[in-house]
C-alpha positions as a printed Julia matrix, in Angstrom:
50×3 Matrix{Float64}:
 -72.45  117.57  116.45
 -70.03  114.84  117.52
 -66.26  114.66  116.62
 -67.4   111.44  114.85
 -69.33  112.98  111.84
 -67.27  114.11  108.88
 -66.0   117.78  108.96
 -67.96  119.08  106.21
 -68.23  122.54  105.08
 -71.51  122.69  107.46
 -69.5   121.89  110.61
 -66.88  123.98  110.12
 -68.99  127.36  109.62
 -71.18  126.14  112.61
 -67.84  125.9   114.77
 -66.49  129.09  113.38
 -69.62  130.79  113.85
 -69.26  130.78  117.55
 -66.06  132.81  116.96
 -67.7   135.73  115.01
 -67.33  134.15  111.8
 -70.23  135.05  108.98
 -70.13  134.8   105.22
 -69.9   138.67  105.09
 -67.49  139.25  107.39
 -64.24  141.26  106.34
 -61.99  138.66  104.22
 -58.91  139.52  106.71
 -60.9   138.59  110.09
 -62.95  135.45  107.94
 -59.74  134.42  106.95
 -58.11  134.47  110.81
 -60.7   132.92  112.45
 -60.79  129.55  109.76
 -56.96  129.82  109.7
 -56.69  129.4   112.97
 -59.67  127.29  113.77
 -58.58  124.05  111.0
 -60.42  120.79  110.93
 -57.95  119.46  113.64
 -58.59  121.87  115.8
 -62.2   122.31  115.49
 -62.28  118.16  116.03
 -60.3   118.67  119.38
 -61.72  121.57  120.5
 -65.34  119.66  120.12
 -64.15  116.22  121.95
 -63.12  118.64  124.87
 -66.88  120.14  125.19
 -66.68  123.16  123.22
């Protein structure tokens, strides 16, 4: 995934995923890791390589 596609629901969950994040996960920790990880920085932390 590039920075240049739209963040869609898809690309978020696929980012968050490689931060422990899963559908079934406790609300509390789901919550933290998409709280902390918004569309901004998910779209900066991709143009830098991760």
């Amino acid at each position: 995934m590039t920075d240049k596609e739209p963040m869609i629901q898809q690309r978020r969950e696929a980012f968050w995923r490689t931060y422990g994040w899963t559908p079934d996960l406790l609300e509390t920790e789901r919550r933290k890791i998409e709280e902390y990880w918004t569309d901004a920085e998910i779209e900066e932390a991709q143009h830098l390589g991760f």
